[in-house]
C-alpha positions in Angstrom: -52.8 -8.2 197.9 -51.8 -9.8 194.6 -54.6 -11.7 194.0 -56.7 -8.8 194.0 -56.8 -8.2 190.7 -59.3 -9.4 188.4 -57.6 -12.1 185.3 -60.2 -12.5 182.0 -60.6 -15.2 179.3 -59.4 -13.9 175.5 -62.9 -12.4 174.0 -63.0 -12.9 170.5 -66.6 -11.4 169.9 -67.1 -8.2 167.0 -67.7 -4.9 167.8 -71.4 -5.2 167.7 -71.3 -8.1 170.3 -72.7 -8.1 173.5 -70.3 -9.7 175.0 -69.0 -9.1 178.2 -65.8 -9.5 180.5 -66.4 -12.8 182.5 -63.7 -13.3 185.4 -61.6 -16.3 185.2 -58.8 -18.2 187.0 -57.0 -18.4 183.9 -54.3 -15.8 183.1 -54.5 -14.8 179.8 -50.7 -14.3 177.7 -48.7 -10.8 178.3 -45.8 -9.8 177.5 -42.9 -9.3 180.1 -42.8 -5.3 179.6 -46.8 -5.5 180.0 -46.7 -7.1 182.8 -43.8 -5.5 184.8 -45.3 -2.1 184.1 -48.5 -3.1 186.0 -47.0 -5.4 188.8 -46.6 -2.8 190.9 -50.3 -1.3 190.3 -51.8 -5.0 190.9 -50.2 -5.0 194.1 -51.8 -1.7 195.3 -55.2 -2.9 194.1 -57.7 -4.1 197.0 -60.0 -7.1 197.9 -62.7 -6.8 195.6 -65.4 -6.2 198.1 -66.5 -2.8 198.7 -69.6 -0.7 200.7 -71.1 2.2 199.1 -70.5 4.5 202.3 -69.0 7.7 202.5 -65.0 7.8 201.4 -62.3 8.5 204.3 -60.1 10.9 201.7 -63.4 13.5 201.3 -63.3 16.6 202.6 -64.0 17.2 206.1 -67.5 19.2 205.2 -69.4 17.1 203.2 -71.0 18.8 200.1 -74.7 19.0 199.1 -75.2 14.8 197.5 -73.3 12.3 196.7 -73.4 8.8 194.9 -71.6 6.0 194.0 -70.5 5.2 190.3 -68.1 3.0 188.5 -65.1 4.6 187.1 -62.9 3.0 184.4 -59.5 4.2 183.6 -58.3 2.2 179.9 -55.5 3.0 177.7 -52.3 1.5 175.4 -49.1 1.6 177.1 -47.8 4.2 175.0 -50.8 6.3 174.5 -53.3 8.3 176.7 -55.3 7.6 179.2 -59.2 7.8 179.1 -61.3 7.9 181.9 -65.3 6.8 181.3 -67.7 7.1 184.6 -70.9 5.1 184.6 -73.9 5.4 186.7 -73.8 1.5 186.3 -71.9 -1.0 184.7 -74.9 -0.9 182.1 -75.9 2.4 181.5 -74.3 4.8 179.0 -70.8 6.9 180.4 -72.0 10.1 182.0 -68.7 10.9 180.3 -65.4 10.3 179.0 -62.0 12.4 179.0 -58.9 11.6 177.2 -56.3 12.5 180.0 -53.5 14.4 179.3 -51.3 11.6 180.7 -49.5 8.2 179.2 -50.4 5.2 180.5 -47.2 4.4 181.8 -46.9 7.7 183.6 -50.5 7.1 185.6 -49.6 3.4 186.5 -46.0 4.9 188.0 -48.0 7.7 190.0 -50.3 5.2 191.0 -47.6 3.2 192.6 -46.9 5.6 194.9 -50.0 5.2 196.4 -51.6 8.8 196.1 -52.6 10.0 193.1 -54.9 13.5 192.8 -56.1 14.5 189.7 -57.1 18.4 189.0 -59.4 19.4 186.1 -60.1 22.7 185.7 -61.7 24.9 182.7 -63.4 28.4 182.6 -67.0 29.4 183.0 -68.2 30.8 180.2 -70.4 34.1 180.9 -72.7 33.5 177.8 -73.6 30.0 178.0 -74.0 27.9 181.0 -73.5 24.3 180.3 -73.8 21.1 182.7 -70.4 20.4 184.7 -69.6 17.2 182.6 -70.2 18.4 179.2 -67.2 21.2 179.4 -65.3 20.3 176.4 -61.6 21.5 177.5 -60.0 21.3 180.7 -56.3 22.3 182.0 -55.1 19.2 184.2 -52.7 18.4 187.1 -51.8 15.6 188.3 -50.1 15.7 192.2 -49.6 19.2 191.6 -48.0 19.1 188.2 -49.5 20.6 185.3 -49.9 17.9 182.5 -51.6 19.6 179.7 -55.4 19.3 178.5 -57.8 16.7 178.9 -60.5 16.6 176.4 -63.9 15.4 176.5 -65.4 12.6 173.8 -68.0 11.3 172.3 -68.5 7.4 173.5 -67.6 5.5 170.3 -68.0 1.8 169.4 -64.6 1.0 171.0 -65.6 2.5 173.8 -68.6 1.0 174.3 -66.8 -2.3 173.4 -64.2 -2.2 176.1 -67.2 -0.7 178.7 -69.1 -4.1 177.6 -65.6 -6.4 178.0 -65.4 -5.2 181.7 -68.8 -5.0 182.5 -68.4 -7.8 184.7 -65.5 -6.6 186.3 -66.8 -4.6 189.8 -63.0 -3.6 190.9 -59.7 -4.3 189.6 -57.1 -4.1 186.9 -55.8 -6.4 183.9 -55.1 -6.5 180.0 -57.4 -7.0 177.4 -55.9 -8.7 173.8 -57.5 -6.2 171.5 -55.0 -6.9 168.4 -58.2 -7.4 166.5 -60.0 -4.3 167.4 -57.8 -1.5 165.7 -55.3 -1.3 168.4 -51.3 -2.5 168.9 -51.5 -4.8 171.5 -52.8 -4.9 175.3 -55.2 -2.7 176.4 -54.9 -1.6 180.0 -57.5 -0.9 182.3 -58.4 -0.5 185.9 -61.7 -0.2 187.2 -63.2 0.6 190.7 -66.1 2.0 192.3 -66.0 5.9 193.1 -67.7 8.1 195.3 -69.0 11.1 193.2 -69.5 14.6 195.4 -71.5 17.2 194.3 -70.3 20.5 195.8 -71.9 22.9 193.4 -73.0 23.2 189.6 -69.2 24.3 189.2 -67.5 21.8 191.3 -67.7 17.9 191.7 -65.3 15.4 193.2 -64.8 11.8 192.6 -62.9 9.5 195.2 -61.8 6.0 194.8 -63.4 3.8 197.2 -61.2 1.2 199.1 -62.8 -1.3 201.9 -62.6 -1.0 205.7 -59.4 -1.5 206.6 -57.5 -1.8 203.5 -54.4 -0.9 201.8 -54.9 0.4 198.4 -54.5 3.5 195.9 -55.8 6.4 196.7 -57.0 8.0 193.9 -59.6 11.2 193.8 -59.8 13.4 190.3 -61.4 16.7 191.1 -63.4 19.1 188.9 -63.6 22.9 188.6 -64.8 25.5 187.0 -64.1 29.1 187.9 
């Protein structure tokens, strides 16, 4: 399983660029503490092939639609963690929320193998807005209140690092961004989720692994009550 992870060349294009991610057999320079933080996460990570079927960690009634779309979780070591979801690796984030979780604390939970994200905010009684564009929401992550994750606009750097990984259908790695406005690596891990649409007030997205694999199972859920 530790070749399952997806290595990148050094992009040295601007903001504006166009450039994308392009996978590569060359490993590209990290630093010891990097790179021990996110051994254990890269051996967790499957194959990169995948099916777009239905996800063996859903619920056992399944809701009213579901889809598949790319989720991308990016963030310095010793900051937060966003999380951007795309329709496809092209089109525009349906959204992104800055988790109320360090980087270093996600990439721990995730080596456990299980990790269930919680979001939850309240319905407003004078305004009904769509699911995704709730601003504020309380998180927990295995059961343990976190704090708030916030929803954001998708800035340049975010569409920058969306455009680095385009390329990249599932897996994890560093990107040099010393030149971008932030202190060293950039991690990120990307995959392909299953997103469930229970109800206006309640969607689900699950990580999808392949037949028969060992990987992380990861599923972030969202309420609103």
């Amino acid at each position: 399983m530790g070749r399952s992870f997806v290595h990148s060349r050094k992009v040295t294009s601007s903001l504006k660029g166009e450039s994308v991610l392009v996978p590569s057999e060359k490993r590209i320079p990290k630093s010891n503490k990097v790179f021990s933080v996110l051994r254990a996460f890269f051996h967790l990570l499957p194959h990169p092939l995948f099916s777009c079927g239905g996800s063996d960690t859903g619920p056992d009634s399944h809701p009213q639609s579901s889809n598949c779309v790319i989720g991308t979780l990016y963030g310095q070591r010793k900051g937060h963690v966003f999380l951007a979801i795309q329709d496809d690796p092209k089109c525009f984030p349906l959204f992104i929320l800055e988790l109320a979780t360090p980087t270093s604390s996600l990439v721990k939970e995730m080596a456990s193998g299980l990790v269930r994200i919680a979001l939850e905010c309240e319905k407003s009684p004078s305004e009904s807005k769509v699911l995704l564009q709730e601003s504020t929401w309380s998180m927990f992550c295995n059961g343990r209140k976190t704090g708030y994750a916030t929803r954001r606009d998708c800035s340049e750097i975010d569409r920058h690092i969306l455009a680095l990984v385009q390329a990249v259908s599932m897996g994890a790695g560093v990107l040099p961004m010393a030149n971008e406005g932030f202190e060293g690596e950039l991690m990120y891990m990307r995959a392909r989720f299953e997103r469930v649409i229970a109800s206006a007030d309640s969607e689900s997205f699950y990580m999808m692994n392949p037949d028969g694999s060992e990987g992380p199972d990861l599923s972030i859920f969202l309420m609103r009550a």
